[in-house]
GULOLUM-199330 format. One record per atom (N, C-alpha, C, CB): residue number from 1; atom name; x, y, z. Coordinates in nm, 3 decimals. Glycine has a CB too. Layout:
// GULOLUM-199330
+-----+------+---------+---------+---------+
: pos : site :      xx :      yy :      zz :
+-----+------+---------+---------+---------+
: NUM :   CA :       X :       Y :       Z :
...
+-----+------+---------+---------+---------+
***
This chain:
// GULOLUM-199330
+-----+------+---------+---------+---------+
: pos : site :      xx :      yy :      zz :
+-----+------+---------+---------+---------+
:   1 :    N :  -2.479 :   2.133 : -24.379 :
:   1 :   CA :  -2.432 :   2.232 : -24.283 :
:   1 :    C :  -2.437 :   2.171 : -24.144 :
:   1 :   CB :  -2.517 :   2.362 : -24.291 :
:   2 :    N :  -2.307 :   2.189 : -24.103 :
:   2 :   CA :  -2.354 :   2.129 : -23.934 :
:   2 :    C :  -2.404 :   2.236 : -23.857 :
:   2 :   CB :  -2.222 :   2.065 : -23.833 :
:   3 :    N :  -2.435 :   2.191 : -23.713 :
:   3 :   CA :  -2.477 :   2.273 : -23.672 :
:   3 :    C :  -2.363 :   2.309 : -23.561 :
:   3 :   CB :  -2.607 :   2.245 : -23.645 :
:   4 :    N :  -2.400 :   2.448 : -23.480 :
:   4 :   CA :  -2.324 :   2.508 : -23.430 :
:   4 :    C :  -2.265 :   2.445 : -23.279 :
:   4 :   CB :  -2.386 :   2.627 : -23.435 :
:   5 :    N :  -2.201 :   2.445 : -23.256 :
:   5 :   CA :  -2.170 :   2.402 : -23.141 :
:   5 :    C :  -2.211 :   2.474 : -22.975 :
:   5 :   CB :  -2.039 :   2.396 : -23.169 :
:   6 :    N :  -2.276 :   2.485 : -22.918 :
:   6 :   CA :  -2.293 :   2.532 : -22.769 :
:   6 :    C :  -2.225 :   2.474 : -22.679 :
:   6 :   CB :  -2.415 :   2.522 : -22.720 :
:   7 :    N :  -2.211 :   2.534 : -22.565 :
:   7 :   CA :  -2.171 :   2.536 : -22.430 :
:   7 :    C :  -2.233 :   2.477 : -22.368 :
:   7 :   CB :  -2.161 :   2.632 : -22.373 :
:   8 :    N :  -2.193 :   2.320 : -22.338 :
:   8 :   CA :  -2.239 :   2.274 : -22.265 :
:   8 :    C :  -2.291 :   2.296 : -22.113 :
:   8 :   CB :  -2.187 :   2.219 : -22.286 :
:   9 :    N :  -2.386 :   2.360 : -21.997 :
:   9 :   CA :  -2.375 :   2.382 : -21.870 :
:   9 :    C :  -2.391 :   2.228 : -21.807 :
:   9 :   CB :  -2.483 :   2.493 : -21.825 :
:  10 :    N :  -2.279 :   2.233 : -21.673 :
:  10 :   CA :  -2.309 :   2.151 : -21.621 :
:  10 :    C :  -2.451 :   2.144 : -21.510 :
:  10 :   CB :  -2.199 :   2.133 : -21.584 :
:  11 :    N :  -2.541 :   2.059 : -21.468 :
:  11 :   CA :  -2.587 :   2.001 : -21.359 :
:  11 :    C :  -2.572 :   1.975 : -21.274 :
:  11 :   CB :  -2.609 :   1.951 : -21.356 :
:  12 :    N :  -2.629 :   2.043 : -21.129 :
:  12 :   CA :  -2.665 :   1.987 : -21.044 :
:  12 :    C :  -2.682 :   1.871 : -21.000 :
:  12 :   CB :  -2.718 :   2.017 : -21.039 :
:  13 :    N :  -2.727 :   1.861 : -20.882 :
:  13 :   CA :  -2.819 :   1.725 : -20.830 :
:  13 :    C :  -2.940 :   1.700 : -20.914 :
:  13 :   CB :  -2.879 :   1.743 : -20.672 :
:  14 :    N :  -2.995 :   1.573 : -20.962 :
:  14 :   CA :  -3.085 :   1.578 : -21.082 :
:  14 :    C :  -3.219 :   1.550 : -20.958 :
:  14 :   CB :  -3.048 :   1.438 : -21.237 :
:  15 :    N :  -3.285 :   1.620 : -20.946 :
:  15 :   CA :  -3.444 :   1.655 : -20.883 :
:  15 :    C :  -3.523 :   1.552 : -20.911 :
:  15 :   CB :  -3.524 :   1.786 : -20.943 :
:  16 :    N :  -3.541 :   1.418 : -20.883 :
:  16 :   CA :  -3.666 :   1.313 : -20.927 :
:  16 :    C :  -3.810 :   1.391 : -21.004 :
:  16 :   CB :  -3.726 :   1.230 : -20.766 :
:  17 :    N :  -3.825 :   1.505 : -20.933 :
:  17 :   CA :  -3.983 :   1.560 : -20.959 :
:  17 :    C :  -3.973 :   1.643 : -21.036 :
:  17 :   CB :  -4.066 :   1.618 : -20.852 :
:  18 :    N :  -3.857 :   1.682 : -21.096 :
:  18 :   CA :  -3.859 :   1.830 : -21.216 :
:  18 :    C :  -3.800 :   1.749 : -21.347 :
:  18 :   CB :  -3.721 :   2.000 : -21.162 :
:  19 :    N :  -3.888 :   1.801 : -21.458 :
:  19 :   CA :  -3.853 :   1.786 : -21.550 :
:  19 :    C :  -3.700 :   1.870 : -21.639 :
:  19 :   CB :  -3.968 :   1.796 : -21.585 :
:  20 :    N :  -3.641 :   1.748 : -21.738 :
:  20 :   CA :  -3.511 :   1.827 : -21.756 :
:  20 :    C :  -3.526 :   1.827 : -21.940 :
:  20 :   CB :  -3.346 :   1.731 : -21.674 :
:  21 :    N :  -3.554 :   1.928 : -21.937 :
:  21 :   CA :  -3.537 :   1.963 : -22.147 :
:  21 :    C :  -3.461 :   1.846 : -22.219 :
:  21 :   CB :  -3.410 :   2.130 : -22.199 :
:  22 :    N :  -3.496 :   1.815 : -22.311 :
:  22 :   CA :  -3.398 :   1.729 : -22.416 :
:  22 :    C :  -3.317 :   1.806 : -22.447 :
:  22 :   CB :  -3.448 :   1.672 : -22.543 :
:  23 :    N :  -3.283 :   1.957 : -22.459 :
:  23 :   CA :  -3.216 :   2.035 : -22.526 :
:  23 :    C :  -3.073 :   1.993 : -22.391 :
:  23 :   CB :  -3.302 :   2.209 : -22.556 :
:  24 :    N :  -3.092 :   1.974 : -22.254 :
:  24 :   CA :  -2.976 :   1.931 : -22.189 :
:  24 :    C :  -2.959 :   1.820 : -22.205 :
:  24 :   CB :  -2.967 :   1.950 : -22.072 :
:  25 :    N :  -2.943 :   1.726 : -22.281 :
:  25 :   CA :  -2.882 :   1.595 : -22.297 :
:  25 :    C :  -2.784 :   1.605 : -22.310 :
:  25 :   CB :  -2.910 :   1.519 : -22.377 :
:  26 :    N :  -2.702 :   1.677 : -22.421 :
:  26 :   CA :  -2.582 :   1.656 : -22.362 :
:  26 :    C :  -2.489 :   1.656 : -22.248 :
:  26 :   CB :  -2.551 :   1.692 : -22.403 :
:  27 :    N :  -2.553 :   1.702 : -22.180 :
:  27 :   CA :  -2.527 :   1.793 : -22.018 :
:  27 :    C :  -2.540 :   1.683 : -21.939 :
:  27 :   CB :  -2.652 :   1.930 : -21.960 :
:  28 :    N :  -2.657 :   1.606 : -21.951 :
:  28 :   CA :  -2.699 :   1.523 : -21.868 :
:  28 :    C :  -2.619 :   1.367 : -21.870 :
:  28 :   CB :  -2.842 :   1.523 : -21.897 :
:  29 :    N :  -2.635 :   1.328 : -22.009 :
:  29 :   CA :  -2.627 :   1.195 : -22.070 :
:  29 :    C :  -2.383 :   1.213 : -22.077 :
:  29 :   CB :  -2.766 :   1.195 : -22.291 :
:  30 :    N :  -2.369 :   1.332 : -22.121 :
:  30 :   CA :  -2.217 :   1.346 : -22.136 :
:  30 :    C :  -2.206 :   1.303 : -22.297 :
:  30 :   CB :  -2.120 :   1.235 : -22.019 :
:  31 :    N :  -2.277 :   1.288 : -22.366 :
:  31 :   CA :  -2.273 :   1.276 : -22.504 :
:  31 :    C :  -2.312 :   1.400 : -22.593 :
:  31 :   CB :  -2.355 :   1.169 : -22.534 :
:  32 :    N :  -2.315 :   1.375 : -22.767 :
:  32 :   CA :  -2.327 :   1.518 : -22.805 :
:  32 :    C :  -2.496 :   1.505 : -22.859 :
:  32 :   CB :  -2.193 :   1.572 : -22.939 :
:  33 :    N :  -2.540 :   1.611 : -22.890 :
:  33 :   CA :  -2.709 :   1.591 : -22.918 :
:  33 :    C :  -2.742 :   1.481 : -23.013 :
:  33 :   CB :  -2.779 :   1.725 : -22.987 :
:  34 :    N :  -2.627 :   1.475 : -23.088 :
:  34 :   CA :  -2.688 :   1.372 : -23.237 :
:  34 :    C :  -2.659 :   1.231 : -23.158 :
:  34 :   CB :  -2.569 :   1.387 : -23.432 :
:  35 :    N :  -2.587 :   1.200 : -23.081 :
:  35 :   CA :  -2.540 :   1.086 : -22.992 :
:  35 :    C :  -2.659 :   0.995 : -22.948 :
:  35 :   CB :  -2.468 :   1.145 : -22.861 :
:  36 :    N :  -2.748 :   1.145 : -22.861 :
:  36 :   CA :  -2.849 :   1.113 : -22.791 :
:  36 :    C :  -2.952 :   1.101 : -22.837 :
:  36 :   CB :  -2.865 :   1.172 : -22.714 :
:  37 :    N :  -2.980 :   1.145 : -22.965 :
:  37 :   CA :  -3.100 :   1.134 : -23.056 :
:  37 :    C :  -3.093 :   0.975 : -23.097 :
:  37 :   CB :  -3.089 :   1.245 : -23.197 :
:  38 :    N :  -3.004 :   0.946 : -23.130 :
:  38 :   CA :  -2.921 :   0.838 : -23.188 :
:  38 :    C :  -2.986 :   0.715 : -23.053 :
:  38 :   CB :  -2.712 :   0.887 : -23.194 :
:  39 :    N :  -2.949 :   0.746 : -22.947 :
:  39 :   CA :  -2.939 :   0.676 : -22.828 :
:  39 :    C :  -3.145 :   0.652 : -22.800 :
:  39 :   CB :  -2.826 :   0.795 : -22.689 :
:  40 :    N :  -3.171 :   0.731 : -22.807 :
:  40 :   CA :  -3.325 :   0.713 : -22.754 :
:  40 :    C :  -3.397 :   0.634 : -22.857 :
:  40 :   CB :  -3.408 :   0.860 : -22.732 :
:  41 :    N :  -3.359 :   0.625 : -22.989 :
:  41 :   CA :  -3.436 :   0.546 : -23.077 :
:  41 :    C :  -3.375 :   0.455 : -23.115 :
:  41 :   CB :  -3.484 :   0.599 : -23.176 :
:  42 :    N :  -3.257 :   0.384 : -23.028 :
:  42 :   CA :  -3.187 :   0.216 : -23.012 :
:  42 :    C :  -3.263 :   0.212 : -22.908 :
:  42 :   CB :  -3.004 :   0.174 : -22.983 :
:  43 :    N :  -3.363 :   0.252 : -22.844 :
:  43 :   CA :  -3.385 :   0.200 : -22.706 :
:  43 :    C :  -3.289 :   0.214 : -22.592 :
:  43 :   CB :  -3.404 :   0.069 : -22.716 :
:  44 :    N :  -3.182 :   0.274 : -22.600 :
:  44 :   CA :  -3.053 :   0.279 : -22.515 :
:  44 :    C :  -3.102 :   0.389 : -22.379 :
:  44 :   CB :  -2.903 :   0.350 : -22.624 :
:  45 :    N :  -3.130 :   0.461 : -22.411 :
:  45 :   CA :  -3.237 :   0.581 : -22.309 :
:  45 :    C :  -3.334 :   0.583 : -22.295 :
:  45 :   CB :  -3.255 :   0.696 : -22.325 :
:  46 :    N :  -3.314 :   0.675 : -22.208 :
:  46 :   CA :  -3.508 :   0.657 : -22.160 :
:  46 :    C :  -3.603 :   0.731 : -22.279 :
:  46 :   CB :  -3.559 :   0.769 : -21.974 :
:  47 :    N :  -3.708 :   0.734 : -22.297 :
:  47 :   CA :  -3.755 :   0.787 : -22.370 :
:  47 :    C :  -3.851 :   0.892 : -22.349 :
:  47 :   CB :  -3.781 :   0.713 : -22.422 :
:  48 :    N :  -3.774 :   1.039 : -22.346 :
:  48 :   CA :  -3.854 :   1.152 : -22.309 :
:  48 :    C :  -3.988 :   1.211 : -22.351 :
:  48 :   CB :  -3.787 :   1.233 : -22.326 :
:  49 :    N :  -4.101 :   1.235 : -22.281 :
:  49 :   CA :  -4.198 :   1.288 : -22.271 :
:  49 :    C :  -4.261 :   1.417 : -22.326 :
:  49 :   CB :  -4.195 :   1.284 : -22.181 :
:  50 :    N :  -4.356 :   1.438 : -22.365 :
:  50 :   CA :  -4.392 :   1.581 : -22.418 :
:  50 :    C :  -4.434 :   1.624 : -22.322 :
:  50 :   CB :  -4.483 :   1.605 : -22.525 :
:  51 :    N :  -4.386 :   1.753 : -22.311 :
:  51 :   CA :  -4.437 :   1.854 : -22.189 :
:  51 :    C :  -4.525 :   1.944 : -22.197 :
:  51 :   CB :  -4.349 :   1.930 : -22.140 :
:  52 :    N :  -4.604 :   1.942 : -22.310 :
:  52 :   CA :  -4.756 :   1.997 : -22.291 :
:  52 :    C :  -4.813 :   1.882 : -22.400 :
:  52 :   CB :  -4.788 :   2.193 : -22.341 :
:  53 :    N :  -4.954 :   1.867 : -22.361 :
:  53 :   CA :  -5.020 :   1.767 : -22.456 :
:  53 :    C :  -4.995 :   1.842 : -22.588 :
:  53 :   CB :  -5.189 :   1.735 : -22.424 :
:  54 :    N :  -4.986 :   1.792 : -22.710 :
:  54 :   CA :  -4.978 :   1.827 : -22.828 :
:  54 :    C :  -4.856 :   1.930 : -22.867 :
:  54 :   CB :  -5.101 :   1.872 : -22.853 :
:  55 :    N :  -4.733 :   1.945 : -22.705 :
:  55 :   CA :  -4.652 :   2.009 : -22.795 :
:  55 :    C :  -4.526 :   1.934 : -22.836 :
:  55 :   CB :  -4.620 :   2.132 : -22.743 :
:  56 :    N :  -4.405 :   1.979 : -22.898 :
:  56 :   CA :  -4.310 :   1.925 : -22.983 :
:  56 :    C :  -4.168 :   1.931 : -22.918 :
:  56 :   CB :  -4.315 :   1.998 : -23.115 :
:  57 :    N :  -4.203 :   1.998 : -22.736 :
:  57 :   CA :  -4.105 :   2.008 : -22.660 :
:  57 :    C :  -4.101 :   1.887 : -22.613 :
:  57 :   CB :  -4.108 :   2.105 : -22.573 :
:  58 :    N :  -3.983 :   1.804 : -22.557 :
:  58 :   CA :  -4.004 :   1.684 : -22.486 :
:  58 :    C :  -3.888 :   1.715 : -22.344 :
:  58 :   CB :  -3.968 :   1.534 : -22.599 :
:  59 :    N :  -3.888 :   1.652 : -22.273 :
:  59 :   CA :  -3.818 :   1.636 : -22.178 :
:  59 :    C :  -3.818 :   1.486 : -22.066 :
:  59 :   CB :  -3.851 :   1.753 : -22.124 :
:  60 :    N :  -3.727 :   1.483 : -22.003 :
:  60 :   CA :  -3.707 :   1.354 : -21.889 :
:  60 :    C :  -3.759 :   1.387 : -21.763 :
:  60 :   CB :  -3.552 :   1.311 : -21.858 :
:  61 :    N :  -3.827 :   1.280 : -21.729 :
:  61 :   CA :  -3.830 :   1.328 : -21.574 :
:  61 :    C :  -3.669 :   1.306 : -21.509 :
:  61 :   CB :  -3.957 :   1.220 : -21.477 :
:  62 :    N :  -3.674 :   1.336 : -21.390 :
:  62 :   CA :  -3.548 :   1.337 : -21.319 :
:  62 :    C :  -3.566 :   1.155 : -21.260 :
:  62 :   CB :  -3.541 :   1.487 : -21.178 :
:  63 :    N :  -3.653 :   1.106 : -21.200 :
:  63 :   CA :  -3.652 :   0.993 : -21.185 :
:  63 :    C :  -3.627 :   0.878 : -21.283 :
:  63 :   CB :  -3.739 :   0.989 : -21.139 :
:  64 :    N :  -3.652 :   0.895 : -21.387 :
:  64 :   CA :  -3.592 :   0.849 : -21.528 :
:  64 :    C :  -3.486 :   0.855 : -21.568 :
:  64 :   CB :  -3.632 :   0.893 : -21.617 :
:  65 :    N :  -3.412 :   0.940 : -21.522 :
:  65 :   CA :  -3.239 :   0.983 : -21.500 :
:  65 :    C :  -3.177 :   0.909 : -21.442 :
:  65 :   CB :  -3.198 :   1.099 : -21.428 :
:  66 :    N :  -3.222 :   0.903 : -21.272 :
:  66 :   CA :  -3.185 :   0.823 : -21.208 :
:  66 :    C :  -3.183 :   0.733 : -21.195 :
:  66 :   CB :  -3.192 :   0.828 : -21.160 :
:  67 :    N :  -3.316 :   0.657 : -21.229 :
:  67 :   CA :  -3.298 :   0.515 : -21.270 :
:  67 :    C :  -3.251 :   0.411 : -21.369 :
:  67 :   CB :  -3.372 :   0.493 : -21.268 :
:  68 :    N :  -3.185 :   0.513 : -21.485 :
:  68 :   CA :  -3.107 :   0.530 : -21.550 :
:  68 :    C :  -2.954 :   0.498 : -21.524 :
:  68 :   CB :  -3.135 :   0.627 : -21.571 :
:  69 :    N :  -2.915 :   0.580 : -21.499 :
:  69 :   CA :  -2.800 :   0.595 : -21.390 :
:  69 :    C :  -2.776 :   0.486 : -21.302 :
:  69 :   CB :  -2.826 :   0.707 : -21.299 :
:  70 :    N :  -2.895 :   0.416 : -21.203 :
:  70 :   CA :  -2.866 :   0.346 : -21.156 :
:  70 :    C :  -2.876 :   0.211 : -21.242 :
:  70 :   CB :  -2.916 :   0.367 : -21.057 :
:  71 :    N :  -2.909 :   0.177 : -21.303 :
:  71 :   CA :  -2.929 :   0.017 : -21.416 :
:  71 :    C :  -2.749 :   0.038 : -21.479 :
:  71 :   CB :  -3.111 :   0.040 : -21.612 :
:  72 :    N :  -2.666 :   0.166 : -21.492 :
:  72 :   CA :  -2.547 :   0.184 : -21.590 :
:  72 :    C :  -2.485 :   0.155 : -21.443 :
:  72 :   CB :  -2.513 :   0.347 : -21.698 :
:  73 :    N :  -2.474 :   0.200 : -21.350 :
:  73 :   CA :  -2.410 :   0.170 : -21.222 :
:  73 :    C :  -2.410 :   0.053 : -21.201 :
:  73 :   CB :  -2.456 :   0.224 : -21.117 :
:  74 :    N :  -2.500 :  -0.024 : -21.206 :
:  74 :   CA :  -2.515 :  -0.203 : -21.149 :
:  74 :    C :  -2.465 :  -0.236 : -21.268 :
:  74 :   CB :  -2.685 :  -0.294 : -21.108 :
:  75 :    N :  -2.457 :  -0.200 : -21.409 :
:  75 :   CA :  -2.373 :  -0.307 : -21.462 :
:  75 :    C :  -2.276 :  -0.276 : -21.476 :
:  75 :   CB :  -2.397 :  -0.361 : -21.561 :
:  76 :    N :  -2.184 :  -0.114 : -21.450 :
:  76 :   CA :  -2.039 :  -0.105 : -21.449 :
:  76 :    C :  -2.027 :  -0.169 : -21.319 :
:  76 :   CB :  -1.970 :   0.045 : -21.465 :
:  77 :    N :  -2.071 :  -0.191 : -21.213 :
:  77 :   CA :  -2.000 :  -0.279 : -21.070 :
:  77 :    C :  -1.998 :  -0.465 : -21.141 :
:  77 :   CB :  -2.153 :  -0.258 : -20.873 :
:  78 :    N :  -2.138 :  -0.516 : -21.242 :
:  78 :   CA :  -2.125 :  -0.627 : -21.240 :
:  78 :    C :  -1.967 :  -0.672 : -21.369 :
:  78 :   CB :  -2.285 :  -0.677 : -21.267 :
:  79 :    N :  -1.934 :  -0.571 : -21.456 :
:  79 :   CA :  -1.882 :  -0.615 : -21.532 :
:  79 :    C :  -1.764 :  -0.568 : -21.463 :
:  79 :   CB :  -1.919 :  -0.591 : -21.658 :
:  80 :    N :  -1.693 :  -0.505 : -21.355 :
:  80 :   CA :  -1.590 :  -0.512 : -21.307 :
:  80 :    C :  -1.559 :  -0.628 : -21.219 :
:  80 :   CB :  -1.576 :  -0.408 : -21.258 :
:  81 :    N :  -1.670 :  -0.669 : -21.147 :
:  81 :   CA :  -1.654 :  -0.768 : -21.088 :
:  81 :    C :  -1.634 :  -0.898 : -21.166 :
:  81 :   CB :  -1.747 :  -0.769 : -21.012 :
:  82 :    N :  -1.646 :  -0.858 : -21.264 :
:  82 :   CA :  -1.657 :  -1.025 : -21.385 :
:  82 :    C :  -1.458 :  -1.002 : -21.408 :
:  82 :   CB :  -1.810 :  -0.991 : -21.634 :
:  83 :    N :  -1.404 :  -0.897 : -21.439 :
:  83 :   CA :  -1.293 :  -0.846 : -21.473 :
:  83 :    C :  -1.233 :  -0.900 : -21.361 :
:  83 :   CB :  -1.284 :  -0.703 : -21.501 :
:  84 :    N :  -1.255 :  -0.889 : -21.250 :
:  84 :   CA :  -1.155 :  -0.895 : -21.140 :
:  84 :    C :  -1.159 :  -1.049 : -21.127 :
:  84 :   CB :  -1.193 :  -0.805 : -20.995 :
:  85 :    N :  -1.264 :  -1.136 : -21.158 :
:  85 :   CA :  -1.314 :  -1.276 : -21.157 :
:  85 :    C :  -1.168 :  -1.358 : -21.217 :
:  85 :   CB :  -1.471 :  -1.294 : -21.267 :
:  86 :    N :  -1.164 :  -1.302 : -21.410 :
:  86 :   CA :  -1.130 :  -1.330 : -21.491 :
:  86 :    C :  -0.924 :  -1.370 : -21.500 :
:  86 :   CB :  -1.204 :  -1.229 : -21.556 :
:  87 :    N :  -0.925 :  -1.460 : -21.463 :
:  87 :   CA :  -0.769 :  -1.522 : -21.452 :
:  87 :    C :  -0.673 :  -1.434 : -21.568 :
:  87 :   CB :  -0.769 :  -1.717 : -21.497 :
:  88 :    N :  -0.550 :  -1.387 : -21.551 :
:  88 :   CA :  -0.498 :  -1.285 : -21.599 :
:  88 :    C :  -0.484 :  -1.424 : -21.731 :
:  88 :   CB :  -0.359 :  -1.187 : -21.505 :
:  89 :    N :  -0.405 :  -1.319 : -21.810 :
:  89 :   CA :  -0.381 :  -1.457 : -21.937 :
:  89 :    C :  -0.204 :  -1.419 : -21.957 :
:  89 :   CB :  -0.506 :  -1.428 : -22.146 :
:  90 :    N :  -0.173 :  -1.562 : -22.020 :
:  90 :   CA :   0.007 :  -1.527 : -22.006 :
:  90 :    C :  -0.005 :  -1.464 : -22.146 :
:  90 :   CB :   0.150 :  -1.687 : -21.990 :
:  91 :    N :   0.141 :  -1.353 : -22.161 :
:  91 :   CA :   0.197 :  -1.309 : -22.248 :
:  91 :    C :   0.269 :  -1.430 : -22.361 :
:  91 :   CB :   0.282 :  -1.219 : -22.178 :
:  92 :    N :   0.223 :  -1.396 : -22.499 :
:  92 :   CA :   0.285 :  -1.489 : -22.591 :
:  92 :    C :   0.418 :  -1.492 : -22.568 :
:  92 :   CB :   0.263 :  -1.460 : -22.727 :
:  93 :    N :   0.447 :  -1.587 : -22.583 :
:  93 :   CA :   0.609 :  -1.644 : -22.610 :
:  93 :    C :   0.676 :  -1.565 : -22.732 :
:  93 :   CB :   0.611 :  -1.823 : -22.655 :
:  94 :    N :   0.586 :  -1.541 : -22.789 :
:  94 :   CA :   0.666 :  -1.433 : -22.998 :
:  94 :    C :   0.723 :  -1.284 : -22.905 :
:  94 :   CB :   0.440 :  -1.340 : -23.199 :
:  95 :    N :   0.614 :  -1.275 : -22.830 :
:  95 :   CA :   0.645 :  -1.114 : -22.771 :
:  95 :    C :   0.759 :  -1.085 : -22.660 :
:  95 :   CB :   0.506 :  -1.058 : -22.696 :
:  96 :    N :   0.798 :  -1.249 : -22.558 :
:  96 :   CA :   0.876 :  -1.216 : -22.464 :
:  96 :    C :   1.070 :  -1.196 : -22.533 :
:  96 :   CB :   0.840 :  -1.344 : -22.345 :
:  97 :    N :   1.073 :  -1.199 : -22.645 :
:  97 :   CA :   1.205 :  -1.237 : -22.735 :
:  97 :    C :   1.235 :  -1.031 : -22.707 :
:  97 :   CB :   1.160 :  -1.334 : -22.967 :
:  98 :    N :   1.371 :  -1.038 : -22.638 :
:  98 :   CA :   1.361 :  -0.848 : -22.681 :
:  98 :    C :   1.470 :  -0.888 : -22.804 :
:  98 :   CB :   1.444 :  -0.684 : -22.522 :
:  99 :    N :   1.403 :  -0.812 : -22.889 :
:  99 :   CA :   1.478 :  -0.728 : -23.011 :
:  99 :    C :   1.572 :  -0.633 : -23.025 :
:  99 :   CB :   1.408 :  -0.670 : -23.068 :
: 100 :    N :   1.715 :  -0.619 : -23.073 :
: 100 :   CA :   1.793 :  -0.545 : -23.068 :
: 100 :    C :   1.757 :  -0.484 : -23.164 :
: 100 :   CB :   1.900 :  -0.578 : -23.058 :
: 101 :    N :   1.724 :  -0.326 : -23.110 :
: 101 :   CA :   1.729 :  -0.237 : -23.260 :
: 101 :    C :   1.850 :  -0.216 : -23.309 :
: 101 :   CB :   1.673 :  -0.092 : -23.257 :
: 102 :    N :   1.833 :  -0.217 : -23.461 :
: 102 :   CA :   1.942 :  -0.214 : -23.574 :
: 102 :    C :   1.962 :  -0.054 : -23.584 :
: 102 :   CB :   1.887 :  -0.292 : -23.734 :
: 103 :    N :   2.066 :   0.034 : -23.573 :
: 103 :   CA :   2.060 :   0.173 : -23.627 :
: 103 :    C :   2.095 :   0.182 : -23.785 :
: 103 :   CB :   2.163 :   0.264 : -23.543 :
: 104 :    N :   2.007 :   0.252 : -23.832 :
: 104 :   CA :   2.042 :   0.278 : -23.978 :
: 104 :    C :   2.143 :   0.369 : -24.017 :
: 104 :   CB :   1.937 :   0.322 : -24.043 :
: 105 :    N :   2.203 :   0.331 : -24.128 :
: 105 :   CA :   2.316 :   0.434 : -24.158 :
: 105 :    C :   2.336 :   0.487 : -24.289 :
: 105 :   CB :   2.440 :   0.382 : -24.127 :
: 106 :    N :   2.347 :   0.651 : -24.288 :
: 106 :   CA :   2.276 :   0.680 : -24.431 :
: 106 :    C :   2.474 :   0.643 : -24.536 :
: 106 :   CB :   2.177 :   0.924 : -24.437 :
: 107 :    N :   2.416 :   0.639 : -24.630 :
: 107 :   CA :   2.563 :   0.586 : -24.763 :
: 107 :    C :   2.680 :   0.723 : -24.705 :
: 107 :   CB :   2.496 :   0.622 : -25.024 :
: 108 :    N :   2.788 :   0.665 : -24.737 :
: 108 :   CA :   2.894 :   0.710 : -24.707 :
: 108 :    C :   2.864 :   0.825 : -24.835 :
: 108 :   CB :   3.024 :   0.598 : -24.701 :
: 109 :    N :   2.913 :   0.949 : -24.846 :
: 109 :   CA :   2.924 :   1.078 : -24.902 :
: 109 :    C :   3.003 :   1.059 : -25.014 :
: 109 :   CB :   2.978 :   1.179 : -24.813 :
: 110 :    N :   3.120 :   1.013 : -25.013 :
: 110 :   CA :   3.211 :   0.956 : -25.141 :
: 110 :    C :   3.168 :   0.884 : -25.201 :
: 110 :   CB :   3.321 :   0.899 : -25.128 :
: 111 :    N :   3.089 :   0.790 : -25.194 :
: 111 :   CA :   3.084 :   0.668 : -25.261 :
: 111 :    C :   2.905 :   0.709 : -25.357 :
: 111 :   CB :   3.093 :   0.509 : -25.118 :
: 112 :    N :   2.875 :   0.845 : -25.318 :
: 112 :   CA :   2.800 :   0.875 : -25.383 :
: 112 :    C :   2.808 :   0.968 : -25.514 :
: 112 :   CB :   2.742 :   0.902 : -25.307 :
: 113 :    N :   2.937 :   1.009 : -25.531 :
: 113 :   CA :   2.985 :   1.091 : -25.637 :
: 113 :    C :   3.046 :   1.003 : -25.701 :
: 113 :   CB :   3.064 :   1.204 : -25.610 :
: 114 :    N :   3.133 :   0.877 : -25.667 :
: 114 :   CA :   3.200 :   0.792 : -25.763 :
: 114 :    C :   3.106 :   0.722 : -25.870 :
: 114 :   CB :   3.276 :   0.686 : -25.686 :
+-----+------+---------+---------+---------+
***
C-alpha cells in the first residue's frame, strides 16, 4: 500500500536556531519523503537529531540546512564554472548531412482489387 500523498507547505526563511521536523523534508530538501529517507542514510544529508532524549521524533537544526545549502551552492557555482571552462566540442560529420524526407504513399485503390 502506498502511502497517501500530502500537501506539501512551503518555507520561509530557515531560522539557524529553530528546529525543523523531518516530517518537512520534503518542503525543505524539494524531494519526496522516501527520497529523503533514502538521502540521509547515503550520507547525502545531514543527519537529523532526536528532539527529546529517548524520543522517535527527529528533526534538523536550521544551521544544518544552511550549511547544507551552502556546500550544494559552492559546488553548483564550481561545476558551472568547470562547464563554462570546457571547450565546446564539434558536431559529427554523420549528423551535419540533411536528409530529405521520403513521403510515403499508401497502394493505389485499383490495384488492390485486381
Amino acid at each position: 500500500m502506498t502511502r497517501p500523498k500530502t500537501a506539501v507547505q512551503l518555507i520561509g526563511d530557515i531560522n539557524p536556531s529553530q528546529i525543523y521536523p523531518t516530517t518537512l523534508g520534503p518542503a525543505i530538501w524539494g524531494l519526496g519523503w522516501q527520497a529523503v529517507r533514502n538521502k540521509i542514510r547515503a550520507g547525502q544529508l545531514p543527519r537529523p537529531s532526536p528532539l527529546t532524549p529517548g524520543s522517535n521524533r527527529e528533526g534538523w537544526f536550521g544551521s544544518q540546512i544552511l550549511e547544507h545549502r551552502a556546500k550544494m551552492q559552492a559546488l553548483a557555482e564550481q561545476k558551472a564554472a568547470t562547464n563554462a571552462a570546457r571547450p565546446k566540442q564539434p558536431q559529427p560529420t554523420a549528423f551535419k548531412k540533411k536528409i530529405k524526407k521520403v513521403k510515403l504513399r499508401t497502394a493505389a485503390r485499383g490495384a488492390a482489387s485486381a
